[in-house]
N, C-alpha and C positions, 0 to 999 in steps of 0.2 A: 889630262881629263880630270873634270873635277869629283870629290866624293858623291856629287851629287848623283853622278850616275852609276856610280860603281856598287851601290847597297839600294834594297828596296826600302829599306829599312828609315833611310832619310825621306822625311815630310818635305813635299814639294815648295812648300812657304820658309823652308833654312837651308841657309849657304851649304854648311856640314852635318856632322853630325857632333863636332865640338861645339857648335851652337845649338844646336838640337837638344843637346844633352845638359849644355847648361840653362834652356827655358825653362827645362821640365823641371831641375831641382829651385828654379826661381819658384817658379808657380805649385808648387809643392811644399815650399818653405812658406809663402807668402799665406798658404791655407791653413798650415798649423800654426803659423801664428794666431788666427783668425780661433782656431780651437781653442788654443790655449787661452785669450783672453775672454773666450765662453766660461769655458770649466771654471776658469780665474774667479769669474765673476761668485759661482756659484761657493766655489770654497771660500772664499772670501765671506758670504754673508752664512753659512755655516762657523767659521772659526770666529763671526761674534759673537751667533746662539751658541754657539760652545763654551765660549768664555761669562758668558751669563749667565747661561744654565750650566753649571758644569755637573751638577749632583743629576737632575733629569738625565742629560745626555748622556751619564754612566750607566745608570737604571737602565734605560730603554734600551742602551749598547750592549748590555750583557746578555740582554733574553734574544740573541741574535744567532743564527748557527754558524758558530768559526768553523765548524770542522770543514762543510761545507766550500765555506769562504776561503780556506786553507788549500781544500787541492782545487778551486777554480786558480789562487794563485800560481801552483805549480803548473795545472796548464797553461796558461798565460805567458811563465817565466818558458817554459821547452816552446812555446810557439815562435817565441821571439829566438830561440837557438835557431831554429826551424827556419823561420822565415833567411835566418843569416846563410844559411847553408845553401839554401835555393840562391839567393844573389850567388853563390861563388860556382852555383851548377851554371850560371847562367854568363858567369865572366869565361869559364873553361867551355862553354859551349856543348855540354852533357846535360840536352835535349829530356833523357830518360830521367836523370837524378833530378831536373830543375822541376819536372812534373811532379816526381813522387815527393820533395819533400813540399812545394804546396800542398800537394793533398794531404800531407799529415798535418800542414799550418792547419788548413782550412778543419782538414778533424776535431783536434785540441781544440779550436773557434767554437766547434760543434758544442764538445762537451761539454764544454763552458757556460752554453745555454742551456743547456737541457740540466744541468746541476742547478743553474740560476732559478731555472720554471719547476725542479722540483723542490728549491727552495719559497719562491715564490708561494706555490701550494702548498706548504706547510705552514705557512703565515696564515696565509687566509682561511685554513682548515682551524689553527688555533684565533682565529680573529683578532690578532695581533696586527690589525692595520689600521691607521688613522679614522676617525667618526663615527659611526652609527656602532658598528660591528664593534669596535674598542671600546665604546662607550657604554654599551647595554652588556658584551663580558664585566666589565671592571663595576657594575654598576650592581651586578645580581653578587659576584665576591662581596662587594661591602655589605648590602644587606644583609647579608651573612652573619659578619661579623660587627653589624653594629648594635652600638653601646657598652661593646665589650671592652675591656682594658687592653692595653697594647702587649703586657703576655697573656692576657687569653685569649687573644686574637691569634699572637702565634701558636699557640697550640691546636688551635679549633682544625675540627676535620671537617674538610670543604667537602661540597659533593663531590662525587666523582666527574662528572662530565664538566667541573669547572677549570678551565687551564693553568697550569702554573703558573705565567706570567699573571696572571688577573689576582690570583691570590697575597704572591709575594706584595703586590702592589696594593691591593686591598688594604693590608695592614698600615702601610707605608701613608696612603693617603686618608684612611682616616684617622690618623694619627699626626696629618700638616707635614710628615717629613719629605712628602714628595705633591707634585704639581703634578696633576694628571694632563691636563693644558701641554705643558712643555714638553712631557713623554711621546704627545702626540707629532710635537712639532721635528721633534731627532725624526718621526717614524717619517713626516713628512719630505724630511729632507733624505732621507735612508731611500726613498721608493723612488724618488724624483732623480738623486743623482748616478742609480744604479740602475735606471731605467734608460737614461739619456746611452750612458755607456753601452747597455746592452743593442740599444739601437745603434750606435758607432761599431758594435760585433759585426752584426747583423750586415752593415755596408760593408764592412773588412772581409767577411767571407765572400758578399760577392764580389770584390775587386781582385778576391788570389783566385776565388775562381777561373774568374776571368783572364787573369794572366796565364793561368792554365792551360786554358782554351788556345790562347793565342799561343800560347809553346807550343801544343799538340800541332798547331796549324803552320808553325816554322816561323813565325815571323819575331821573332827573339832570338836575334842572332849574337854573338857573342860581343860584337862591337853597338850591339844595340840593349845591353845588359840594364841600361839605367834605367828601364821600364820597372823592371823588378826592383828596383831600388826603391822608384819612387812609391810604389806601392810600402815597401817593406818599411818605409818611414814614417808612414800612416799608422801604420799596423803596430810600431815601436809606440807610437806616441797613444794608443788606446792602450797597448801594455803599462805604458807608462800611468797613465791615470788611473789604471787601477790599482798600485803600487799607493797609490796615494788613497786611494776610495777604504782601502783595507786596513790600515789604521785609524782612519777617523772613524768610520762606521764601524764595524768590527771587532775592534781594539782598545775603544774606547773606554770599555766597562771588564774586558778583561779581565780587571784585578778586583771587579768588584765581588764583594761575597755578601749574600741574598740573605 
């Protein structure tokens, strides 16, 4: 008798579930390739405004919150522990383990945004975001300090309700050392590519959810473990870009001193 009958687990349309199992990592490899020359794309025309601007893209990089940025990384890095451990609940066929550490994936996922949206909100509360709002902060700092010489500019006491970043840069640009232009343009590329990501969160929670579901419901059977695989390869490869997002944004201005 063939395996076709012996597991529910096998799709009516493949011989086995050796075929079965290798469609699913074809068509699962075949998609992240498909990501990666998206992202590609993107860091690509990033790492030439990088190389062009590289004094803007430090400026704008510094006034950025690592700390933040720092433990989204660590959640990211135990998600991906996380997700590894659900596949091996799901090769030994431990139903209970394969559930609870999705849901700790899908946690970490959680926190991950909710740290992003209350980064997000702090941006926009200091008007640290591309056009109108960056432009009319940076715009009332230099009034401030114009006509002043560039140390009494850094001395000058700003109002209070004017943001640090607007100030530091105040001096900077009207003094020709910085391009208010380009600072906008990191910020552009800052919101764009950590927005994409956070939408590839967003689907990653619901696809471990979802594999969740389908454990609760038995049909993740131990010979049919590559489900979670295939999910979990997804899920590596969004940890992965952020690995990458977090040095160029982030890290870029790190060593800068203001």
């Amino acid at each position: 008798m063939s395996a076709k009958h012996n597991t529910p687990a096998l799709k009516h349309h493949f011989e086995d579930l050796g075929q079965q199992h290798a469609c699913e990592r074809l068509g699962i490899w075949m998609f992240l390739a498909t990501e990666i020359l998206f992202f590609g794309g993107i860091f690509g025309a990033y790492t030439v405004y990088r190389y062009l601007y590289p004094h803007e893209f430090e400026v704008a990089s510094s006034h950025l919150n690592r700390t933040i940025a720092t433990i989204n990384t660590i959640f990211l890095i135990t998600s991906s522990l996380t997700m590894t451990l659900a596949i091996r609940a799901a090769k030994l066929g431990n139903k209970g383990e394969l559930i609870r550490w999705l849901f700790v994936t899908a946690a970490l996922a959680t926190a991950f945004m909710v740290m992003k949206g209350f980064e997000y909100a702090e941006d926009f509360h200091e008007h640290y975001v591309p056009g109108r709002m960056f432009q009319d902060e940076l715009k009332s700092a230099r009034d401030e300090i114009a006509g002043k010489s560039e140390e009494d500019a850094k001395k000058h006491q700003f109002k209070p309700e004017r943001q640090k970043w607007a100030k530091e840069l105040a001096v900077q640009v009207n003094h020709k050392h910085v391009d208010p232009g380009k600072v906008q343009l990191f910020l552009c590329f800052y919101y764009i590519m950590t927005a994409i990501h956070g939408i590839h969160i967003i689907v990653g929670i619901g696809c471990i959810l979802w594999v969740a579901w389908e454990a609760w419901r038995g049909t993740i059977p131990p010979e049919n473990y590559s489900t979670v695989e295939v999910v979990s390869l997804y899920w590596h490869l969004v940890d992965a870009i952020w690995l990458f997002l977090m040095p160029l944004l982030y890290l870029t201005g790190a060593g800068y001193k203001h």
